[in-house]
C-alpha positions as CSV (number, residue, x, y, z in Angstrom):
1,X,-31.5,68.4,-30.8
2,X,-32.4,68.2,-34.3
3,X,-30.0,67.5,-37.1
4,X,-30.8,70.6,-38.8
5,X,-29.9,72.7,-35.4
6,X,-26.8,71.2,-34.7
7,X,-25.7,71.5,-38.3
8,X,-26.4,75.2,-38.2
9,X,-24.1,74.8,-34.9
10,X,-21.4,73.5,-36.2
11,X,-21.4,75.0,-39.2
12,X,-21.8,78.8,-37.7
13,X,-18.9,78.0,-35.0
14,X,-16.0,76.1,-37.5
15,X,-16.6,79.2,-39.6
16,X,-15.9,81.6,-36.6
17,X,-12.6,79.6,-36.7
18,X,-11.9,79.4,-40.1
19,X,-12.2,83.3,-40.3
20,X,-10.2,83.8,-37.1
21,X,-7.4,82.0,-38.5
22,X,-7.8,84.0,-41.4
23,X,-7.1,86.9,-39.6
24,X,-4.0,85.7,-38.1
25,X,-1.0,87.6,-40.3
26,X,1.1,85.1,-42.2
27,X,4.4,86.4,-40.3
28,X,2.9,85.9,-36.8
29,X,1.6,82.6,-37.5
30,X,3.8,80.6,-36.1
31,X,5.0,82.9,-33.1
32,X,4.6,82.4,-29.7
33,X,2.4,85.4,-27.8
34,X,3.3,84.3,-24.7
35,X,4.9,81.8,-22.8
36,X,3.4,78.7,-21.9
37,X,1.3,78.8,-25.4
38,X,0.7,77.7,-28.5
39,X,1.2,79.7,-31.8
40,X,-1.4,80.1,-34.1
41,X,-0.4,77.4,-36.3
42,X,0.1,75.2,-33.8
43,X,-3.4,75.5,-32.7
44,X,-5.1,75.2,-35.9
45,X,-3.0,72.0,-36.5
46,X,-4.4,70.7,-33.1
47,X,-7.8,71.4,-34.8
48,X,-7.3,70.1,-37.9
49,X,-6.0,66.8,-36.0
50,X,-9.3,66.8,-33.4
51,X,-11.8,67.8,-36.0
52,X,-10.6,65.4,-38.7
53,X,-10.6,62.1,-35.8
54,X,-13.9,63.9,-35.1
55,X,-15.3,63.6,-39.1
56,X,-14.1,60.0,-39.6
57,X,-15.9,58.9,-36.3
58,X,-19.2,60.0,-37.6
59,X,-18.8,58.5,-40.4
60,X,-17.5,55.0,-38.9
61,X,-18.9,52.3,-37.7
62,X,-22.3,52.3,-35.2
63,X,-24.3,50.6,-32.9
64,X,-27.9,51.3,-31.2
65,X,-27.8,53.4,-28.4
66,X,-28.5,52.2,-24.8
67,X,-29.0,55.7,-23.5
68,X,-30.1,59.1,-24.2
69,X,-28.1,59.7,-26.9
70,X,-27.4,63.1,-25.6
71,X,-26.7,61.9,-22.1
72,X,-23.1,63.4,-22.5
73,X,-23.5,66.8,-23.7
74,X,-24.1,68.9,-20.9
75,X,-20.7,67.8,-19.2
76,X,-19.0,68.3,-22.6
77,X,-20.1,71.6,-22.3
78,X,-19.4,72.4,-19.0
79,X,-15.9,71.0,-19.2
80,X,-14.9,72.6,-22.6
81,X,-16.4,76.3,-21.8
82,X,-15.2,76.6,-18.6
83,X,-12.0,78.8,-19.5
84,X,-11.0,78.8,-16.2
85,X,-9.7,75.2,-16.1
86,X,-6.6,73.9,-18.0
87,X,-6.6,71.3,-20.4
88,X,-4.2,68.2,-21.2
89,X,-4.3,67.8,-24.9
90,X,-3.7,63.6,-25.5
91,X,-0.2,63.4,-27.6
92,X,-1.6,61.7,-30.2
93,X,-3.6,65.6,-31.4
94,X,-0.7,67.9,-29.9
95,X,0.9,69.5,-32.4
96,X,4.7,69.4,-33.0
97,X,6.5,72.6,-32.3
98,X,7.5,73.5,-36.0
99,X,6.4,76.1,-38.8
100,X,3.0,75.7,-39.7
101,X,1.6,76.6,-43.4
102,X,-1.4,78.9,-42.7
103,X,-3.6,78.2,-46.4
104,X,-2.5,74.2,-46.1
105,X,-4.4,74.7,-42.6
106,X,-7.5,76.7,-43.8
107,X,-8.0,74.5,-46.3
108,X,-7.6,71.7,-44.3
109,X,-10.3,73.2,-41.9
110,X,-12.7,73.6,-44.5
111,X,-12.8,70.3,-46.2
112,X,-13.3,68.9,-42.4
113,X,-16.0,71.2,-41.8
114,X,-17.8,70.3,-44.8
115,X,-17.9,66.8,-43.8
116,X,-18.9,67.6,-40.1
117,X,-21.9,69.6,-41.4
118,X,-22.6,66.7,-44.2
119,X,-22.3,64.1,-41.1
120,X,-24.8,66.1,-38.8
121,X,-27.2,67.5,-41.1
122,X,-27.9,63.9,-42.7
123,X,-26.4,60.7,-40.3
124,X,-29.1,59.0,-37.0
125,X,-27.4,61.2,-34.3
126,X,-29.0,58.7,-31.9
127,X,-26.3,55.8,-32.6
128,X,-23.5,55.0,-30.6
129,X,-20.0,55.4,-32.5
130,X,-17.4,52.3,-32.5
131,X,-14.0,53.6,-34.1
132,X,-12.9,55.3,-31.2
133,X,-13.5,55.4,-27.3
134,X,-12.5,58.7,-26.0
135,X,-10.6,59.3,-22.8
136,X,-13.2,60.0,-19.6
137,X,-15.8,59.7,-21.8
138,X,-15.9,56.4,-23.6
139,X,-17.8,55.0,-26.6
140,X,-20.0,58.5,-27.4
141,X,-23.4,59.3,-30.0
142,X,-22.9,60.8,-33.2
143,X,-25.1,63.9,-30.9
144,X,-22.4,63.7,-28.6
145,X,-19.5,64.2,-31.4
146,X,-20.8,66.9,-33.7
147,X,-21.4,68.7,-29.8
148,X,-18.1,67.9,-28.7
149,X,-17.1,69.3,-31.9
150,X,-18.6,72.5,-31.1
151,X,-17.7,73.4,-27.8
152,X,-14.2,71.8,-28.4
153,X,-13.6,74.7,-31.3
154,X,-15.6,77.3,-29.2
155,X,-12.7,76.9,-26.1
156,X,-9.7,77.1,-29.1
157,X,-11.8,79.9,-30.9
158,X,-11.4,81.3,-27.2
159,X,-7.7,80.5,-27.0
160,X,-7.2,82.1,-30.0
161,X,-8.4,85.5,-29.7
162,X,-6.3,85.8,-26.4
163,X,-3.1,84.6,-28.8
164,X,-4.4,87.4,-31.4
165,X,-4.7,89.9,-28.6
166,X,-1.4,89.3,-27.5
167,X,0.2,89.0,-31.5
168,X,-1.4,92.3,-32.6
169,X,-0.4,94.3,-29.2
């Protein structure tokens, strides 16, 4: 995929979170809809943690790729948007149970999405990133990040309307 098109990806899926959270009312933030979940606030925190991990990876260091450099992203996908199957989260992105500050958050969100867009629409895709091996996956592309990225925000973005649904109702 072009860097152009998964730009326009990114950029068109963190602003479906950005405005979700926005729609979230201040004094239902940080409630729990049900049990067993997270609140609002505690997801966007989770986001802002993954995403920003995410935005200093592409930016860190590299190495040539060995492989297709999107040799990864179909089982991203397929893990990530199957809704059907539960996720861990690793502790070191769970968020604490506490109050969360909703405009700290959005603001947070934005400034990481600028620099995922920035990263993908301008960095080689094709190279191997060094700062971090990921769990089940290993060492992955920058092509494999911004992705992961995407369909890691598409399953909250998922997640979320469910905790809206069950907030408003």
């Amino acid at each position: 995929m072009k860097n152009e098109e998964l730009a326009k990806e990114a950029d068109q899926t963190l602003t479906e979170l950005i405005a979700l959270v926005g729609t979230v009312p201040v004094e239902k933030f940080n409630t729990v809809p049900f049990e067993g979940s997270w609140t609002a606030g505690q997801l966007t925190q989770h986001m802002v943690l993954s995403n920003s991990g995410f935005a200093d990876l592409l930016k860190g260091p590299v190495k040539d790729t060995e492989r297709a450099p999107d040799a990864a992203v179909e089982g991203i996908k397929s893990a990530f948007l199957n809704f059907d199957i539960k996720m861990q989260t690793p502790d070191f992105i769970r968020p604490d149970e506490k109050n969360y500050d909703k405009g700290g958050l959005l603001a947070a969100l934005s400034g990481i999405k600028a620099d995922i867009i920035t990263s993908a629409a301008t960095l080689d895709l094709s190279k191997t990133c060094l700062s971090f091996e990921l769990p089940v996956l290993g060492y992955i592309t920058r092509q494999e990040a911004v992705s992961f990225v995407i369909c890691h925000t598409q399953r909250h973005i998922h997640q979320l309307k469910n905790i809206c649904t069950k907030l408003i109702n």
